[in-house]
Backbone as a chain_set.jsonl record, in Angstrom:
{"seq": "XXXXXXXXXXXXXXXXXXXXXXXXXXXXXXXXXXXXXXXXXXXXXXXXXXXXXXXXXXXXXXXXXXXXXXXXXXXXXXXXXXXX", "coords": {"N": [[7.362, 165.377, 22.004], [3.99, 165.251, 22.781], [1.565, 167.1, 24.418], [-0.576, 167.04, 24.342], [-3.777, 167.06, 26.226], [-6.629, 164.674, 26.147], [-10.259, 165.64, 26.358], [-13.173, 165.121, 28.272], [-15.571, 165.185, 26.701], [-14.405, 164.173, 24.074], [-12.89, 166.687, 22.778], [-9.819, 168.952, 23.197], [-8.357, 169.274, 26.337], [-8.055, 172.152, 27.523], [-7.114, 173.241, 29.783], [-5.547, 171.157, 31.411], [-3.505, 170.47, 28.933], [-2.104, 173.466, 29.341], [-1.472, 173.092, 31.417], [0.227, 170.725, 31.489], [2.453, 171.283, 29.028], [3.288, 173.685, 30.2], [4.8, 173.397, 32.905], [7.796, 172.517, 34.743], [9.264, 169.371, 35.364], [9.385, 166.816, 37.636], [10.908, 163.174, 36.77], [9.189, 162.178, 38.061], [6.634, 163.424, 37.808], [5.425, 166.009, 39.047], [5.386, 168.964, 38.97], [7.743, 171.408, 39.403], [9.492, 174.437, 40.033], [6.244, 174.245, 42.301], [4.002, 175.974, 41.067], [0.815, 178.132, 40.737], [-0.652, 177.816, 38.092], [-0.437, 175.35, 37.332], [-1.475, 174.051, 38.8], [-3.975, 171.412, 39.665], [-6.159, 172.084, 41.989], [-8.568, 174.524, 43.45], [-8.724, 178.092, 41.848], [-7.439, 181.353, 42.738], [-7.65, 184.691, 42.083], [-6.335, 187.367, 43.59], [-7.539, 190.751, 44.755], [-5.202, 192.791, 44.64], [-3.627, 191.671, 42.819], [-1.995, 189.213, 43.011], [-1.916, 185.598, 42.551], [-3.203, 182.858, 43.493], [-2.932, 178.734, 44.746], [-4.224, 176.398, 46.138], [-1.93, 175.506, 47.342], [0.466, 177.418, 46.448], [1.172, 180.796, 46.281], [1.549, 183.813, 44.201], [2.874, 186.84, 43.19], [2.022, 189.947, 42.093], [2.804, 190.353, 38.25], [3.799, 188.071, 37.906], [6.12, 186.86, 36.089], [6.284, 183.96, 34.907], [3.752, 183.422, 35.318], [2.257, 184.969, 33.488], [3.533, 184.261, 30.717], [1.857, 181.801, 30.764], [-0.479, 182.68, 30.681], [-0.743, 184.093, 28.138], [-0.073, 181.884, 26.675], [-2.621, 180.072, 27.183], [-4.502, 181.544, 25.864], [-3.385, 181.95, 23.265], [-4.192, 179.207, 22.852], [-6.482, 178.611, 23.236], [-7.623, 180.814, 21.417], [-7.017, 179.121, 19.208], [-8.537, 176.613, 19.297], [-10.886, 177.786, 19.032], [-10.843, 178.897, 16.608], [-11.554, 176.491, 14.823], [-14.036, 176.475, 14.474], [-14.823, 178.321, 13.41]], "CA": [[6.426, 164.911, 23.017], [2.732, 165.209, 22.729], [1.275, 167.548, 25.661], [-2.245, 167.22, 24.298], [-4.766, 165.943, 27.138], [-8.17, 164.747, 25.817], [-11.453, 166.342, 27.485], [-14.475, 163.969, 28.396], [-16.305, 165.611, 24.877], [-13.961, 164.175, 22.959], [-11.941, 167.621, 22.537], [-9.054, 168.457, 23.753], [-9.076, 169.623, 27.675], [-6.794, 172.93, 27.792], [-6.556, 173.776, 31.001], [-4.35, 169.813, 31.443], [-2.53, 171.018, 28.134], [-1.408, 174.077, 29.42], [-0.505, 172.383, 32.757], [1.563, 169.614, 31.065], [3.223, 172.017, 28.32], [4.557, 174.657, 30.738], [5.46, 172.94, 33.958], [9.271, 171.697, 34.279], [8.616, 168.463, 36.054], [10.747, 165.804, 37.849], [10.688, 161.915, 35.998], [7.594, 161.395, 38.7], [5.939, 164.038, 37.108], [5.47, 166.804, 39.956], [5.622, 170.389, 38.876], [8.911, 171.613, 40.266], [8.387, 174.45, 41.47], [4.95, 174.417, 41.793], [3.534, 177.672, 40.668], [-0.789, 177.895, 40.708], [-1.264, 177.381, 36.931], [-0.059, 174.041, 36.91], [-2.766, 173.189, 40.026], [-5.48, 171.137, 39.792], [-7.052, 172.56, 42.938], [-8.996, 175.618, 42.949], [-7.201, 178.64, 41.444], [-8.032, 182.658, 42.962], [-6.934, 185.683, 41.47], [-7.006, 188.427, 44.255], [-7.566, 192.659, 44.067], [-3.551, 193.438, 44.753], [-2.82, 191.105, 41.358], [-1.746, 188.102, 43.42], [-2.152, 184.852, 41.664], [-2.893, 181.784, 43.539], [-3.951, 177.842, 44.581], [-4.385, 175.675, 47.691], [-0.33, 175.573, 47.634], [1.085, 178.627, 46.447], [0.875, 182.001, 45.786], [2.743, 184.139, 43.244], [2.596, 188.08, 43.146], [1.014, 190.674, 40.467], [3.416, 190.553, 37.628], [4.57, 186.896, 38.018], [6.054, 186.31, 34.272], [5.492, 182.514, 34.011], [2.431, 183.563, 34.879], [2.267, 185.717, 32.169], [3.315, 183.247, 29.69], [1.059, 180.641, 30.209], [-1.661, 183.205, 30.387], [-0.744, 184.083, 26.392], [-0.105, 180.494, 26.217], [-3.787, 179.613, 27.237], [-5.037, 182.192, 25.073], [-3.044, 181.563, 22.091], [-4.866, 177.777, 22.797], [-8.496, 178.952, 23.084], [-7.908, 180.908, 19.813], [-6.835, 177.87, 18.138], [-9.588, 175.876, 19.632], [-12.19, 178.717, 18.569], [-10.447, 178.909, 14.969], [-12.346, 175.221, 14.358], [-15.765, 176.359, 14.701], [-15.106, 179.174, 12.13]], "C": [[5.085, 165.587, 22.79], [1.96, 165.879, 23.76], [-0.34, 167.729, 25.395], [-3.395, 166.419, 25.046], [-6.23, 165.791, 26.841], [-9.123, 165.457, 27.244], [-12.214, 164.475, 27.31], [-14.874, 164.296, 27.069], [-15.889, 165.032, 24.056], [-12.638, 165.52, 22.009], [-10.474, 167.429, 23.193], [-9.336, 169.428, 25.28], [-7.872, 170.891, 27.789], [-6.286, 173.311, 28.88], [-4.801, 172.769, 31.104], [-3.091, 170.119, 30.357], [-1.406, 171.59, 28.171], [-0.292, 173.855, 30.451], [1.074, 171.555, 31.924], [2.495, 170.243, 29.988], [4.17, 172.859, 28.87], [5.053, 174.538, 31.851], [6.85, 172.495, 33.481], [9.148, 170.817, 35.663], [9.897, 167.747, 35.859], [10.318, 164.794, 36.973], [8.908, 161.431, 36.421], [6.254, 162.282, 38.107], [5.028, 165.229, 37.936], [5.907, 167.928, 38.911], [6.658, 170.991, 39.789], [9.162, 173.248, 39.369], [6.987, 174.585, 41.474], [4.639, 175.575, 42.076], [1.729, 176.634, 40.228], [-1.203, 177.347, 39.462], [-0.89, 176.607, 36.793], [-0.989, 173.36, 38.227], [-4.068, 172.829, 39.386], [-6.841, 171.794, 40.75], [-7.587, 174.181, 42.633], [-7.806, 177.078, 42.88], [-8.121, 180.193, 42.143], [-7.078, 183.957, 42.846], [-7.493, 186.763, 42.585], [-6.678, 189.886, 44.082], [-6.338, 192.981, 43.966], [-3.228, 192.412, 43.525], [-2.291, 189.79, 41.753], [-2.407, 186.716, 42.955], [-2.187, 183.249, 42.956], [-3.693, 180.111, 44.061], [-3.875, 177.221, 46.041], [-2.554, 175.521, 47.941], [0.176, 176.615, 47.512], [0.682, 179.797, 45.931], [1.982, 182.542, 44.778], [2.12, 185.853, 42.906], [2.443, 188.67, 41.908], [2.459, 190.688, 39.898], [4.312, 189.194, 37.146], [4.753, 186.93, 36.273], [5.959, 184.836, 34.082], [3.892, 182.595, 34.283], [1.569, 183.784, 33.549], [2.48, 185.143, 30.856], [2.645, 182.054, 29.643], [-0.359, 180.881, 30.175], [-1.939, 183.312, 28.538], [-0.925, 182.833, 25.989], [-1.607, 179.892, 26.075], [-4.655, 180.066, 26.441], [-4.72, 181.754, 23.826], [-4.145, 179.721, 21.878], [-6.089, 177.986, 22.661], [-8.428, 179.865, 21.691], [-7.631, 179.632, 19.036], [-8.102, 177.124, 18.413], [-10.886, 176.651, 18.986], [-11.804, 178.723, 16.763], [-11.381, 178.002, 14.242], [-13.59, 175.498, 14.17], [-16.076, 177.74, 13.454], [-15.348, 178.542, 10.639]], "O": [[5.241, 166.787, 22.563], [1.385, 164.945, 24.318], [-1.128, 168.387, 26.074], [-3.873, 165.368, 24.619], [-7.026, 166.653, 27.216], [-8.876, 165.673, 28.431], [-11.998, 163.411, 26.73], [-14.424, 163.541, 26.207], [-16.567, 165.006, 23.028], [-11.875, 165.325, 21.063], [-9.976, 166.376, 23.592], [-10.316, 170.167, 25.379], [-6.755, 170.528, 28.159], [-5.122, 173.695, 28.995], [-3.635, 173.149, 30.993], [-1.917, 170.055, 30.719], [-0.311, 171.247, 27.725], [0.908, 174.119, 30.527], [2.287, 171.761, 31.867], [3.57, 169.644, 29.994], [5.34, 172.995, 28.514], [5.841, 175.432, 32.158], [7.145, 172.185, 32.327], [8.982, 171.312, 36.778], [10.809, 167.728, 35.033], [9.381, 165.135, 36.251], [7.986, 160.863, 35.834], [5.11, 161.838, 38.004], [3.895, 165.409, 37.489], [6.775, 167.678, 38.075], [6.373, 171.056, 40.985], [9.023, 173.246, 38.146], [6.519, 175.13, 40.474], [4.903, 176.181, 43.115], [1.446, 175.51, 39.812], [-2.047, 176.452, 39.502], [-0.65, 176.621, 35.586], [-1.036, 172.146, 38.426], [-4.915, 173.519, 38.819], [-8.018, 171.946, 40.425], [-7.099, 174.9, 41.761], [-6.71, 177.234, 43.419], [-9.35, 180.185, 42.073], [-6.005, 184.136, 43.422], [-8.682, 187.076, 42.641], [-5.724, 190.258, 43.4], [-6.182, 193.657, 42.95], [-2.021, 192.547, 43.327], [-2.071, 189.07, 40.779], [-3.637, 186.758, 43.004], [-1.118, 182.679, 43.176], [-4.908, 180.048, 43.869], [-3.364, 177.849, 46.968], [-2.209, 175.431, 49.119], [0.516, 177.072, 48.604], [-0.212, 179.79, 45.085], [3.039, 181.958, 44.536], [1.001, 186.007, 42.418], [2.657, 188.112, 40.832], [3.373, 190.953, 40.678], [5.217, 189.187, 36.311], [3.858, 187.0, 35.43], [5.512, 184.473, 32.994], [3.014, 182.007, 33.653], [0.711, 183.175, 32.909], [1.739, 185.445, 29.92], [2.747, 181.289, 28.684], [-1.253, 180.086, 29.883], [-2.863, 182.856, 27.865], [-1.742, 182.534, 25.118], [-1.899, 179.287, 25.043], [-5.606, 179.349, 26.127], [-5.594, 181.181, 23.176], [-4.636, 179.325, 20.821], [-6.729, 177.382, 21.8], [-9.267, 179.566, 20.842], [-8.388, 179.377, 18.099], [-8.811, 177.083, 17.407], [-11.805, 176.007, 18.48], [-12.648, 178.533, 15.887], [-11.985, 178.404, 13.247], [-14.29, 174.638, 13.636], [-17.115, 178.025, 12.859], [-15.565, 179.284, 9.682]]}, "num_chains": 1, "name": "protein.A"}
């Protein structure tokens, strides 16, 4: 399966990427459970490490957090790799 979501530019759009790569989603295509990095709506990282979006929160240390933080990273190096 293909989880690559074009941008407007013509690139590709990573944020949607990372969404649609590391969610585990019903057939309708809902984020189950929904955790913040799979939100469209605005996202806020607050001082105690707490992670979250107009739906949920998720406390300092969350590990899917944590992997789709590397995950997003590992993607913006690849994306930056091109311009070298």
């Amino acid at each position: 399966m293909n989880y690559l979501s074009p941008a407007s530019d013509g690139g590709i759009n990573l944020q949607a990427t990372l969404s649609a790569s590391s969610a585990m989603s019903t057939p309708e295509g809902a984020p189950l459970p929904h955790h913040p990095i799979t939100c469209t709506s605005s996202l806020a990282f607050d001082e105690d490490g707490s992670f979250g979006c107009e739906h949920a929160e998720v406390p300092p240390g969350d590990i899917r957090t944590q992997y789709c933080i590397d995950h997003s990273i590992a993607l913006l190096l690849i994306e930056l790799s091109r311009s070298l």
